[in-house]
Biopython code that builds the backbone (N, CA, C, O; Angstrom):
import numpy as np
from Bio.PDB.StructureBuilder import StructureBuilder

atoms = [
    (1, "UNK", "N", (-49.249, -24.547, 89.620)),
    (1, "UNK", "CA", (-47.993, -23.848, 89.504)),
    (1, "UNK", "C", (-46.894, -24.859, 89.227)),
    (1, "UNK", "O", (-46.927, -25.937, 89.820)),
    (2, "UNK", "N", (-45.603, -24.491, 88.082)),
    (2, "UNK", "CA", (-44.929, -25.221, 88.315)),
    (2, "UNK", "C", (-44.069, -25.599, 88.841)),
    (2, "UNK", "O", (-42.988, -25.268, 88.354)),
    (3, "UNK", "N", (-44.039, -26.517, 90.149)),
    (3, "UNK", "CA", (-43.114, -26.319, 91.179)),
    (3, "UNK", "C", (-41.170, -26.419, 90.385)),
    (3, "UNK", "O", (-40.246, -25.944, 91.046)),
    (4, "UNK", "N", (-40.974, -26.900, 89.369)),
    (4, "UNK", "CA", (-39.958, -27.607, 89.346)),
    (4, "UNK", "C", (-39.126, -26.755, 89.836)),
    (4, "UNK", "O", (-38.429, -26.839, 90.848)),
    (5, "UNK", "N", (-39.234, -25.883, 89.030)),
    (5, "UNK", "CA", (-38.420, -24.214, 89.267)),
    (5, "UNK", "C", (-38.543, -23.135, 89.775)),
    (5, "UNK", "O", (-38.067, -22.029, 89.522)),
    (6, "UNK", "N", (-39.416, -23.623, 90.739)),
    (6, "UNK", "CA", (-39.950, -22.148, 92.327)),
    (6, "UNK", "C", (-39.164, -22.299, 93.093)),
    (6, "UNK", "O", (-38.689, -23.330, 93.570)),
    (7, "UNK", "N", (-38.809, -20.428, 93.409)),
    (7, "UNK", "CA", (-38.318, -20.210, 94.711)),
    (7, "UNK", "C", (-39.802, -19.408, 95.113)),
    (7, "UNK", "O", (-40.959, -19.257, 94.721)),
    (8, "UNK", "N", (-38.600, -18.921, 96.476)),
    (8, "UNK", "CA", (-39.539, -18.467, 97.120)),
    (8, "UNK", "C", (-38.809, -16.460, 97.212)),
    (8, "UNK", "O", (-37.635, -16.499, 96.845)),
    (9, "UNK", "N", (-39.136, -15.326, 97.492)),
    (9, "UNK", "CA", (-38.945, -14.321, 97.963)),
    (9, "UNK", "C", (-39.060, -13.876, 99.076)),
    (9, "UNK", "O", (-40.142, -13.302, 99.203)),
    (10, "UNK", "N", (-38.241, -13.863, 100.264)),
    (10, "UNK", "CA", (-38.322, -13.407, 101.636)),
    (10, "UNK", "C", (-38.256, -12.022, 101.914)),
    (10, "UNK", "O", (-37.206, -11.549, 101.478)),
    (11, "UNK", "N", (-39.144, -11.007, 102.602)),
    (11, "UNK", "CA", (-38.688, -9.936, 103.132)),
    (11, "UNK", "C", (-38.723, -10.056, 104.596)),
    (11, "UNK", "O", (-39.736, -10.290, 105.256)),
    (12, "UNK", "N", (-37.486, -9.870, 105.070)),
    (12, "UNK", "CA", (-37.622, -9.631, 106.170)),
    (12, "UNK", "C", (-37.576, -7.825, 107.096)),
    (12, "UNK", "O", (-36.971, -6.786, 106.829)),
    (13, "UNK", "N", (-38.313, -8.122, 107.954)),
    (13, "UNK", "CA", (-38.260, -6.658, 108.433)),
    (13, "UNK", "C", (-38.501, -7.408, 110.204)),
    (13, "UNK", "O", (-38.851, -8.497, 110.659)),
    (14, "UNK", "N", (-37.960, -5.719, 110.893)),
    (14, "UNK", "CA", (-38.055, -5.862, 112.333)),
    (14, "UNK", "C", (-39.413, -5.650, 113.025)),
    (14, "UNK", "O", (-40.458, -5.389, 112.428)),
    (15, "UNK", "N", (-39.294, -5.773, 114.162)),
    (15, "UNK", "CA", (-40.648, -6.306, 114.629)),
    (15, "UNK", "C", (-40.643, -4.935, 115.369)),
    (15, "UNK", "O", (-41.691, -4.375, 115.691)),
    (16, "UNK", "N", (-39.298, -4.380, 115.641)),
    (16, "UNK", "CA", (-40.393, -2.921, 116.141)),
    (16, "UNK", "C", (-39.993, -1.768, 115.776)),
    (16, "UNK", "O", (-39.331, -1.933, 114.752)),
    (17, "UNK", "N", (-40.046, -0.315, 116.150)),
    (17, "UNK", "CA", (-39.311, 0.616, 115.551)),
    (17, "UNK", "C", (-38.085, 1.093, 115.626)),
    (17, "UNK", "O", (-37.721, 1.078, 116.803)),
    (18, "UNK", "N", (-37.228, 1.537, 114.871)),
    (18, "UNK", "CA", (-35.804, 1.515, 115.140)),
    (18, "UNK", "C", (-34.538, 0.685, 114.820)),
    (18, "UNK", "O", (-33.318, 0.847, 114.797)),
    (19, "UNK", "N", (-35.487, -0.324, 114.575)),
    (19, "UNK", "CA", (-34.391, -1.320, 114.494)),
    (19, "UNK", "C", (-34.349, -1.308, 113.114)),
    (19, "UNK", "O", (-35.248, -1.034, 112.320)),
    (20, "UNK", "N", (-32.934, -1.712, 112.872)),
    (20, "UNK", "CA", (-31.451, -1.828, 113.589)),
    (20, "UNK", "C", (-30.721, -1.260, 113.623)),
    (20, "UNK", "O", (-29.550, -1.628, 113.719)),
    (21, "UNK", "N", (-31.270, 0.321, 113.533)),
    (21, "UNK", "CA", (-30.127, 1.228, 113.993)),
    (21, "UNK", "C", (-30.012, 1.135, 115.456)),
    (21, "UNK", "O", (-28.974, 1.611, 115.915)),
    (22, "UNK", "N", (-31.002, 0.534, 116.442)),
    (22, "UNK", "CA", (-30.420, 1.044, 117.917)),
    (22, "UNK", "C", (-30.989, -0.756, 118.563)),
    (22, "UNK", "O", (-31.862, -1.011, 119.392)),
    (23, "UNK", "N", (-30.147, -1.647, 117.835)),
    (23, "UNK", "CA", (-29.972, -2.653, 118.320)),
    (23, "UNK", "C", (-29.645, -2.877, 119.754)),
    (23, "UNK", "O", (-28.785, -2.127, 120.216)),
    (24, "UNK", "N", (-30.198, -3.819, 120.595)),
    (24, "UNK", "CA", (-29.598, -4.244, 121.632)),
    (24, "UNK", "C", (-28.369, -5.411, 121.634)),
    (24, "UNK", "O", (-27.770, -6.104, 120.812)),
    (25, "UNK", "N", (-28.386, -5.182, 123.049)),
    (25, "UNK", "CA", (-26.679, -6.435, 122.656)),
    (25, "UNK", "C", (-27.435, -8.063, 122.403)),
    (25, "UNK", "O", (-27.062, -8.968, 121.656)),
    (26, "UNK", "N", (-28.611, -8.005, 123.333)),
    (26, "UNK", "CA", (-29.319, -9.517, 122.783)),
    (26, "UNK", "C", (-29.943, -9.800, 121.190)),
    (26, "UNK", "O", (-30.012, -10.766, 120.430)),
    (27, "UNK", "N", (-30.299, -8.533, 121.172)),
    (27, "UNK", "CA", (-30.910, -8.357, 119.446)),
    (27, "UNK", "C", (-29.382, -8.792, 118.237)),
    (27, "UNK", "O", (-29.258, -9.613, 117.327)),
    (28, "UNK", "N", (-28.558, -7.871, 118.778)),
    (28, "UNK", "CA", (-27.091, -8.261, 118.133)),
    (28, "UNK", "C", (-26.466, -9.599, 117.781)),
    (28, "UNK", "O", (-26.046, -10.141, 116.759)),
    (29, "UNK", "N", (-26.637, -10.026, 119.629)),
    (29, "UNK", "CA", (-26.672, -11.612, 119.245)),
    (29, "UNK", "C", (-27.366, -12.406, 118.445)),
    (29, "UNK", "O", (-26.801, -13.333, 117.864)),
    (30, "UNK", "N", (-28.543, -12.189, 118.311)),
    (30, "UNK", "CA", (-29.575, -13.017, 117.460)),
    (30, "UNK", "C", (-29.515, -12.726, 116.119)),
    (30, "UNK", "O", (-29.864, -13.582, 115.305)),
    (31, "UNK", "N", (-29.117, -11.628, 115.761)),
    (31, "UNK", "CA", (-28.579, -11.427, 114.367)),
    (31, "UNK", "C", (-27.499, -12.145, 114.188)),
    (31, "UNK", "O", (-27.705, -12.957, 113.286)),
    (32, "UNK", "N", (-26.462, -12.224, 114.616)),
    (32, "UNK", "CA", (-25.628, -12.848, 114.500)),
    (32, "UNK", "C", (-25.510, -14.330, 114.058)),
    (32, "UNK", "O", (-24.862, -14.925, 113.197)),
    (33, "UNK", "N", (-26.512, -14.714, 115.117)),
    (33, "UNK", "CA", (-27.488, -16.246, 114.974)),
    (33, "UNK", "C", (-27.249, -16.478, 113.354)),
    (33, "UNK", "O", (-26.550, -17.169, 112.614)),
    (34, "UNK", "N", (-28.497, -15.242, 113.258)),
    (34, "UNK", "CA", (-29.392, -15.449, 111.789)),
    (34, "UNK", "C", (-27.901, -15.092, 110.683)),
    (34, "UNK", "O", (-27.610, -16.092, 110.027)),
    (35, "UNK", "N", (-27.260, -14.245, 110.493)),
    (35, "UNK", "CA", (-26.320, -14.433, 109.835)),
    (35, "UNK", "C", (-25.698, -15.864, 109.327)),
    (35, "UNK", "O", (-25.532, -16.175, 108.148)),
    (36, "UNK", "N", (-25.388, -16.669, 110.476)),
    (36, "UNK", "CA", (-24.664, -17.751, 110.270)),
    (36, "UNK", "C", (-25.434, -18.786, 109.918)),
    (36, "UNK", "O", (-25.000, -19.592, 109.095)),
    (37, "UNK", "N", (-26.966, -18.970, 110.596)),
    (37, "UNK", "CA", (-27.733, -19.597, 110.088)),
    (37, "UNK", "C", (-27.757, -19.880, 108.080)),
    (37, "UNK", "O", (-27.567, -20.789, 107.272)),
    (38, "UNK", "N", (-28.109, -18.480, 108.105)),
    (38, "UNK", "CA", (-28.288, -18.424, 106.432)),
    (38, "UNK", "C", (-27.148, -18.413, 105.581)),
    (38, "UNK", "O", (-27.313, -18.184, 104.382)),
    (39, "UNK", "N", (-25.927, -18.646, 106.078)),
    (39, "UNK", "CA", (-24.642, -19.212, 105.767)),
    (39, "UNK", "C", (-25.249, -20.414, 105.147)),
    (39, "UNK", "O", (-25.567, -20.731, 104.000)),
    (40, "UNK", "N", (-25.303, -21.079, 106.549)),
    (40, "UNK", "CA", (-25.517, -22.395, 106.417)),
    (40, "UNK", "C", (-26.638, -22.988, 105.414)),
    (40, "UNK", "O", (-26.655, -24.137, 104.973)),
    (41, "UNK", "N", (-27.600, -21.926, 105.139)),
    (41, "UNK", "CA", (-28.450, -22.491, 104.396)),
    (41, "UNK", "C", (-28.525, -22.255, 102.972)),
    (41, "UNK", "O", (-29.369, -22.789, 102.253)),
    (42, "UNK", "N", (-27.450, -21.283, 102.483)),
    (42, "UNK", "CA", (-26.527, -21.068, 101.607)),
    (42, "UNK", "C", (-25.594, -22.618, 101.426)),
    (42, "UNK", "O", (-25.828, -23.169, 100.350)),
    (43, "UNK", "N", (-24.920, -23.114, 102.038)),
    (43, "UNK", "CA", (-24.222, -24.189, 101.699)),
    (43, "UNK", "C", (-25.081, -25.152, 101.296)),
    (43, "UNK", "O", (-25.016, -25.720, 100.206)),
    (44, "UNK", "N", (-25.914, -25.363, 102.169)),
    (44, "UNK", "CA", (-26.890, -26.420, 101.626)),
    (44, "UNK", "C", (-27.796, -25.982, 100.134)),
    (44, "UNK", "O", (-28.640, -26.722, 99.630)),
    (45, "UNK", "N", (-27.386, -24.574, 99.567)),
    (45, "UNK", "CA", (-27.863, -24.251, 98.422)),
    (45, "UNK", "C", (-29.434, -24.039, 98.716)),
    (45, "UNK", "O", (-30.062, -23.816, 97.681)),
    (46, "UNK", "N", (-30.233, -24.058, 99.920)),
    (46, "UNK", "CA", (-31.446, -23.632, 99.916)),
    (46, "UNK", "C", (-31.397, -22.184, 100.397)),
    (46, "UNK", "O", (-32.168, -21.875, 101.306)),
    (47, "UNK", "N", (-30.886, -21.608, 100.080)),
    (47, "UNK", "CA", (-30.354, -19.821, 100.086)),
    (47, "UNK", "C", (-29.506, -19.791, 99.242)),
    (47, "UNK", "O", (-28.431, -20.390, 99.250)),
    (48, "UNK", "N", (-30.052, -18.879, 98.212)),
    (48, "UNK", "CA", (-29.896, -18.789, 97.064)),
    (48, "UNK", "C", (-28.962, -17.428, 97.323)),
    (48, "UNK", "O", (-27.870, -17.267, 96.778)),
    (49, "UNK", "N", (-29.473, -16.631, 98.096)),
    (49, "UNK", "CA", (-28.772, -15.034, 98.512)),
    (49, "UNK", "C", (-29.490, -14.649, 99.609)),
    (49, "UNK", "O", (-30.464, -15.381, 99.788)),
    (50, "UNK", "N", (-29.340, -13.555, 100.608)),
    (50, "UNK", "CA", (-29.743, -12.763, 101.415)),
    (50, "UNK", "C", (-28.758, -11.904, 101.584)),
    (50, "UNK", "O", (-27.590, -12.254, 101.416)),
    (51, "UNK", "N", (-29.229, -10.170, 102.081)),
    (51, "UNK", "CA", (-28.695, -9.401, 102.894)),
    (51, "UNK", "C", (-29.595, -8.362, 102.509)),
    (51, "UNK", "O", (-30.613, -8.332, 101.818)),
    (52, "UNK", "N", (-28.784, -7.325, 103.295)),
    (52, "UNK", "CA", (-30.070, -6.274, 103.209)),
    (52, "UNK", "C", (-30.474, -5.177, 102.592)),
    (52, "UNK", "O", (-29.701, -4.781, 101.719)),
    (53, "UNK", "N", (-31.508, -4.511, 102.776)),
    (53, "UNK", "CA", (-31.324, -3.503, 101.610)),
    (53, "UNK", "C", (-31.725, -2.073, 102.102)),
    (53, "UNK", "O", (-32.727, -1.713, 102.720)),
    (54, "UNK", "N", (-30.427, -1.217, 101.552)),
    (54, "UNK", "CA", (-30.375, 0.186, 102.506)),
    (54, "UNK", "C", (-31.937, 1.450, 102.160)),
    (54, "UNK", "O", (-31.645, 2.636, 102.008)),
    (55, "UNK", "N", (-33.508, 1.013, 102.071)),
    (55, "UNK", "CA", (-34.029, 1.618, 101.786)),
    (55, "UNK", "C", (-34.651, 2.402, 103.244)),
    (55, "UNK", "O", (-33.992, 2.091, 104.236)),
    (56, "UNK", "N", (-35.494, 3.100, 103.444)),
    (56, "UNK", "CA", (-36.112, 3.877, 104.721)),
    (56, "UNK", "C", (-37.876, 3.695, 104.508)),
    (56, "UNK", "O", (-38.612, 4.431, 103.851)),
    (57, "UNK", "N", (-38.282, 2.354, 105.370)),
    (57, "UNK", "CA", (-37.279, 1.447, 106.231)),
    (57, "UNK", "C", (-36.981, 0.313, 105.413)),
    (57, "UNK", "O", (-37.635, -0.256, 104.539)),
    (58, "UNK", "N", (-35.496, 0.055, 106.039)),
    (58, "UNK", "CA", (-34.842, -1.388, 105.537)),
    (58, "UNK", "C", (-35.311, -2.083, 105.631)),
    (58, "UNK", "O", (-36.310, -1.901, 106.328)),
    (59, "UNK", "N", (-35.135, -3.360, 105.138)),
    (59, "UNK", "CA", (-35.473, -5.014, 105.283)),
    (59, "UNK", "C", (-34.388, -5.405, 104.597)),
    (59, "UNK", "O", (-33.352, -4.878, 104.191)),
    (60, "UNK", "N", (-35.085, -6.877, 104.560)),
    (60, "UNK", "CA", (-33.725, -8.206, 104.474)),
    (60, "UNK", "C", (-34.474, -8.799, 102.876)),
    (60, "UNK", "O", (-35.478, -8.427, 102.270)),
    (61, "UNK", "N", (-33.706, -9.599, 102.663)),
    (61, "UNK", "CA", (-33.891, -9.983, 101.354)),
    (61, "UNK", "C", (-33.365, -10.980, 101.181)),
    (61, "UNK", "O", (-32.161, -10.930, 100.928)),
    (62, "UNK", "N", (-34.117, -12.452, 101.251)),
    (62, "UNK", "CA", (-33.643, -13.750, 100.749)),
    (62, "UNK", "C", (-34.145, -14.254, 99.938)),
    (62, "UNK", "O", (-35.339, -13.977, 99.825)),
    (63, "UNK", "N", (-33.721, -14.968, 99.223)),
    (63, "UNK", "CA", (-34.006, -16.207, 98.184)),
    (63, "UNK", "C", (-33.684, -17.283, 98.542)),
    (63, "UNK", "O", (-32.591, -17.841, 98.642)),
    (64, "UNK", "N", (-35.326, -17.757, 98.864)),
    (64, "UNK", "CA", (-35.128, -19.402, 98.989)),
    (64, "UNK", "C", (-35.228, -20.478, 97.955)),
    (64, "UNK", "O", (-36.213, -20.610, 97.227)),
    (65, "UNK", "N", (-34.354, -21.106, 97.927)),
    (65, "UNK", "CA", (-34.435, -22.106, 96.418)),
    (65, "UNK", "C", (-34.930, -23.561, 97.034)),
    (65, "UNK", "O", (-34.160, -24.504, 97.218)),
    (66, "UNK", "N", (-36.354, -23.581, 97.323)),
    (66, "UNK", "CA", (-37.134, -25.129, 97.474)),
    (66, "UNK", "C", (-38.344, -25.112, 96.880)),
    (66, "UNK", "O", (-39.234, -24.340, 97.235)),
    (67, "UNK", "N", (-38.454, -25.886, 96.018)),
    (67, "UNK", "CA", (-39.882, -26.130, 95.368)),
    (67, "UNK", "C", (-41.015, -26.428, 96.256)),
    (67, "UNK", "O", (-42.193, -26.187, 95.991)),
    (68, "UNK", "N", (-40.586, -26.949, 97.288)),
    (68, "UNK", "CA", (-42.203, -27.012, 97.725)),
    (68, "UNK", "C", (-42.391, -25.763, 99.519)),
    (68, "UNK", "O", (-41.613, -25.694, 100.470)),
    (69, "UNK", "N", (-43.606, -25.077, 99.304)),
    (69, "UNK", "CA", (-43.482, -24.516, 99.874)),
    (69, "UNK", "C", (-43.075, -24.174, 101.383)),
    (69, "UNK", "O", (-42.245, -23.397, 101.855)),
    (70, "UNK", "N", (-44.227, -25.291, 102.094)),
    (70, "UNK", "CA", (-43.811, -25.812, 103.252)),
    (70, "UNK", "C", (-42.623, -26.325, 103.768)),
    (70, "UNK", "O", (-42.474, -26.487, 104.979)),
    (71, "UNK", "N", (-41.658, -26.629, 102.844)),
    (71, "UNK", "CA", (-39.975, -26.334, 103.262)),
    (71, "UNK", "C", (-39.598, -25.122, 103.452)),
    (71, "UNK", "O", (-39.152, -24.537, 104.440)),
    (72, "UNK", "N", (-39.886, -24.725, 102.115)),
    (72, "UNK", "CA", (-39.296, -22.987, 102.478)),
    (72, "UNK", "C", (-39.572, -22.282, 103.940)),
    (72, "UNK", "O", (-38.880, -21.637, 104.728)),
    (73, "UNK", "N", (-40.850, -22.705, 103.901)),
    (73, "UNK", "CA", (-41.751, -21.811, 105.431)),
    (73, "UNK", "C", (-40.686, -22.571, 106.498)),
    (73, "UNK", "O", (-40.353, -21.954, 107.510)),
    (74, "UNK", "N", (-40.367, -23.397, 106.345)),
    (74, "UNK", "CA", (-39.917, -24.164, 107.534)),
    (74, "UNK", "C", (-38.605, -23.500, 107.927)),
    (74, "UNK", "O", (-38.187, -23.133, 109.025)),
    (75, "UNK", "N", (-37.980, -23.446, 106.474)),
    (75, "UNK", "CA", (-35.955, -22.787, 106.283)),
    (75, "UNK", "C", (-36.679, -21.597, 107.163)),
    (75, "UNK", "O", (-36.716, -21.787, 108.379)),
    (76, "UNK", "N", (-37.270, -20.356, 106.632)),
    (76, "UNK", "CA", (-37.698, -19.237, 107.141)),
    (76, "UNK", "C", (-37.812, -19.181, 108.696)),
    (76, "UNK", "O", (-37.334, -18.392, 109.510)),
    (77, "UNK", "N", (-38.600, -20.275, 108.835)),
    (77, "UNK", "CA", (-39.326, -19.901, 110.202)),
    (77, "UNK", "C", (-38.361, -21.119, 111.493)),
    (77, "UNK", "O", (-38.750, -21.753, 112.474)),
    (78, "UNK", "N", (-37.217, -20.987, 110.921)),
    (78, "UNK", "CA", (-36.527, -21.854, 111.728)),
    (78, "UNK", "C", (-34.968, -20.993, 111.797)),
    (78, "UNK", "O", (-33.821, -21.327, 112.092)),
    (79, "UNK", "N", (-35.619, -19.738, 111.361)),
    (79, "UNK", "CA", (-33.994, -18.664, 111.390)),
    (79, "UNK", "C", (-34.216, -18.153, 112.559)),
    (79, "UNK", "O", (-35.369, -17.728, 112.648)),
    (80, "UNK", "N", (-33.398, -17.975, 113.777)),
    (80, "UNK", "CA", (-33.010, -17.817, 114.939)),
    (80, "UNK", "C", (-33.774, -16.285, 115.342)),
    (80, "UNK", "O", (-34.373, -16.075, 116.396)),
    (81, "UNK", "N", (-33.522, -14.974, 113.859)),
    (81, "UNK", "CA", (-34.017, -14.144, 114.408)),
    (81, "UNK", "C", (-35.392, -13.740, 114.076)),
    (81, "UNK", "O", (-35.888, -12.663, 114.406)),
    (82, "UNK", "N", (-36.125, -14.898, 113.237)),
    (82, "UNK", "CA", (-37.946, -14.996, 113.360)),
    (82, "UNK", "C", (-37.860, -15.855, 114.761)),
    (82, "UNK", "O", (-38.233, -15.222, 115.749)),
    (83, "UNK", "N", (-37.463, -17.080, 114.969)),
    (83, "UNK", "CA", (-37.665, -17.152, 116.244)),
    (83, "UNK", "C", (-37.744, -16.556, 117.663)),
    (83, "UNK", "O", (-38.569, -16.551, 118.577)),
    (84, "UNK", "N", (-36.475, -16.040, 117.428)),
    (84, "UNK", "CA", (-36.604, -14.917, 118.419)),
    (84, "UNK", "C", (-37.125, -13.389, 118.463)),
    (84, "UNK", "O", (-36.654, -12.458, 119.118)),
    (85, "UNK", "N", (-38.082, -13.390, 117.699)),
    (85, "UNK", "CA", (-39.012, -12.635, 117.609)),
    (85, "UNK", "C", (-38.345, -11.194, 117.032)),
    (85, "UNK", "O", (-38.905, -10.152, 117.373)),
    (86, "UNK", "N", (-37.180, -11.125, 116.179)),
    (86, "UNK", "CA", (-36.329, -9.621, 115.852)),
    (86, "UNK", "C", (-37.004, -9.347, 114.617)),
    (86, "UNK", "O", (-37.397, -8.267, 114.178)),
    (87, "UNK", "N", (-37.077, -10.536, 114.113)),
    (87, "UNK", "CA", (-37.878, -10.020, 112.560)),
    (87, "UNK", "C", (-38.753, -10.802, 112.197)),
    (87, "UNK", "O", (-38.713, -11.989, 112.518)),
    (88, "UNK", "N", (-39.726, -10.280, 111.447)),
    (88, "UNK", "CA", (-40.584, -10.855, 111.146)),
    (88, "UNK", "C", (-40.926, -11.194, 109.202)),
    (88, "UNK", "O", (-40.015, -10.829, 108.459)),
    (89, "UNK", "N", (-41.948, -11.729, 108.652)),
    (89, "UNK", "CA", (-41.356, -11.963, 107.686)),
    (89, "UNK", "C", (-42.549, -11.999, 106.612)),
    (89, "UNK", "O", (-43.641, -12.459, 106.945)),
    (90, "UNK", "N", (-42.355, -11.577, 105.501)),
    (90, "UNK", "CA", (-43.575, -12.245, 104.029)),
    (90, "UNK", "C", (-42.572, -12.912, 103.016)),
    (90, "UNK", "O", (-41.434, -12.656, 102.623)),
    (91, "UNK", "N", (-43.459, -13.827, 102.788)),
    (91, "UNK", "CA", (-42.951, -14.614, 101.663)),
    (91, "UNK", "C", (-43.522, -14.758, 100.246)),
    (91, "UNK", "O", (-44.739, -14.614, 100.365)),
    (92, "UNK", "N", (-43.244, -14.949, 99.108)),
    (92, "UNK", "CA", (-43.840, -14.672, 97.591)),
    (92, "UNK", "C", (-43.621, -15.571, 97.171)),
    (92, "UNK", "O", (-42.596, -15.947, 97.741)),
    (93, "UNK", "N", (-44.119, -16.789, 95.968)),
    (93, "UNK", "CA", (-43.655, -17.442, 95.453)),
    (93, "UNK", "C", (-42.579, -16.478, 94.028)),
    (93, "UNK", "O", (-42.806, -15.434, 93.417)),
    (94, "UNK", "N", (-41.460, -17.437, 93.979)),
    (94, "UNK", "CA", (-40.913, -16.480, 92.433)),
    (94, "UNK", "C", (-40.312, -17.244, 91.379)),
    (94, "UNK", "O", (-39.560, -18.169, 91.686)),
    (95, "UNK", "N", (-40.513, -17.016, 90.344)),
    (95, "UNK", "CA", (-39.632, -17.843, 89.262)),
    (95, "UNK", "C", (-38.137, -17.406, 89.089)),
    (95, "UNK", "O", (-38.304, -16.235, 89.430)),
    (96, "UNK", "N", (-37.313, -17.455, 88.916)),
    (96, "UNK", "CA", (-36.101, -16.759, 88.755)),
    (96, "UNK", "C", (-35.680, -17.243, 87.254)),
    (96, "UNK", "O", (-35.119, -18.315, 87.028)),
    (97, "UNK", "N", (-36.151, -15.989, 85.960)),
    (97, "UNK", "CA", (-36.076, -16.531, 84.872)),
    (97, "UNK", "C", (-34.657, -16.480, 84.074)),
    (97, "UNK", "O", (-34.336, -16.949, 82.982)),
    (98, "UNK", "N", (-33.645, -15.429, 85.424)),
    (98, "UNK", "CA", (-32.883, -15.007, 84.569)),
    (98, "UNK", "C", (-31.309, -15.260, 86.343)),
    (98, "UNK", "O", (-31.553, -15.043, 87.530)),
    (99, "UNK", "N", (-30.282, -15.620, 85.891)),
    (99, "UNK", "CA", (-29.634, -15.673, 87.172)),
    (99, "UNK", "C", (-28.098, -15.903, 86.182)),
    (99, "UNK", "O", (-27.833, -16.576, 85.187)),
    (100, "UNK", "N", (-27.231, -14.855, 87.155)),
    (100, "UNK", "CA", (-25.696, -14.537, 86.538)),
    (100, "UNK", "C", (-25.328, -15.992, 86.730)),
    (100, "UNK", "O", (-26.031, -16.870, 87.229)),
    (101, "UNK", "N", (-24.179, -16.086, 86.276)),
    (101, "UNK", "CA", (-23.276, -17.211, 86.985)),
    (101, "UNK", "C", (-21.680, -17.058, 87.034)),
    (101, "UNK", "O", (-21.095, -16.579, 86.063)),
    (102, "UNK", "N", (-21.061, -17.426, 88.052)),
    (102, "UNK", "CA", (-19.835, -17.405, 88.381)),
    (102, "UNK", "C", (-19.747, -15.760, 89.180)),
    (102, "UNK", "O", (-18.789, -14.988, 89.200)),
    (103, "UNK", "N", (-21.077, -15.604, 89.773)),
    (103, "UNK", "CA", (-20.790, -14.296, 90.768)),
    (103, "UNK", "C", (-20.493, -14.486, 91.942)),
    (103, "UNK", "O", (-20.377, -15.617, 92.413)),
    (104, "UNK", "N", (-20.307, -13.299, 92.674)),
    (104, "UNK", "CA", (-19.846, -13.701, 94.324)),
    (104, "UNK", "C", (-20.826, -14.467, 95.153)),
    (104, "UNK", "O", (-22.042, -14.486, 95.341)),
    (105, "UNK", "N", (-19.880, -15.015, 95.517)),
    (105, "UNK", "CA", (-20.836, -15.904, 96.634)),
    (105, "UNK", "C", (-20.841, -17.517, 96.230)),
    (105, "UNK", "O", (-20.825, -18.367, 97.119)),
    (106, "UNK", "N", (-20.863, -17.865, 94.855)),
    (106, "UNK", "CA", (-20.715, -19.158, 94.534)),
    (106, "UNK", "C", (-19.450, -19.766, 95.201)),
    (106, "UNK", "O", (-19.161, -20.947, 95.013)),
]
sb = StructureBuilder()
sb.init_structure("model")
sb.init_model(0)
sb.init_chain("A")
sb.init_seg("    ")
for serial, (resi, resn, name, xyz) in enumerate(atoms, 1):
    if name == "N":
        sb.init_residue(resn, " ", resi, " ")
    sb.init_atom(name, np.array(xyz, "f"), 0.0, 1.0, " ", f" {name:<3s}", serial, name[0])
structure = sb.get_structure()
């Protein structure tokens, strides 16, 4: 594969039923976590995008921008709310052949 130009595709989803319509206040917190986390991993440009997506049931949706995989797994599995067990996660390798520029968020 060619790494030069792999991301990766994150879905995230919750670990049990309901969520996140009937969040707890600790679950809240840990989102919160993960929010700022993936700020941060946005600045560092290895989050390319995340947020979520209003289907039934929802999940999360990131783009990780590291060529090699075992980073990515690492960004992923070092977000506050896989750690703390709120969501859980699959990952895809992806090419991104096509990407706007000068959209929100840059």
């Amino acid at each position: 594969m060619d790494t030069e130009h792999t991301h990766f595709f994150v879905k995230l989803t919750g670990t049990r039923e309901g969520f996140p319509e009937d969040m707890t206040a600790d679950e809240e917190r840990i989102m919160e976590e993960h929010f700022q986390y993936l700020l941060g991993q946005a600045e560092k440009k290895s989050v390319l995008l995340a947020g979520p997506c209003f289907t039934d049931p929802g999940f999360g949706l990131v783009i990780v921008s590291e060529a090699d995989e075992d980073k990515a797994r690492e960004i992923v599995e070092n977000d506050p709310a896989i750690k703390g067990g709120v969501l859980k996660y699959e990952m895809s390798p992806l090419r991104l052949s096509v990407m706007a520029k000068g959209v929100a968020g840059e």
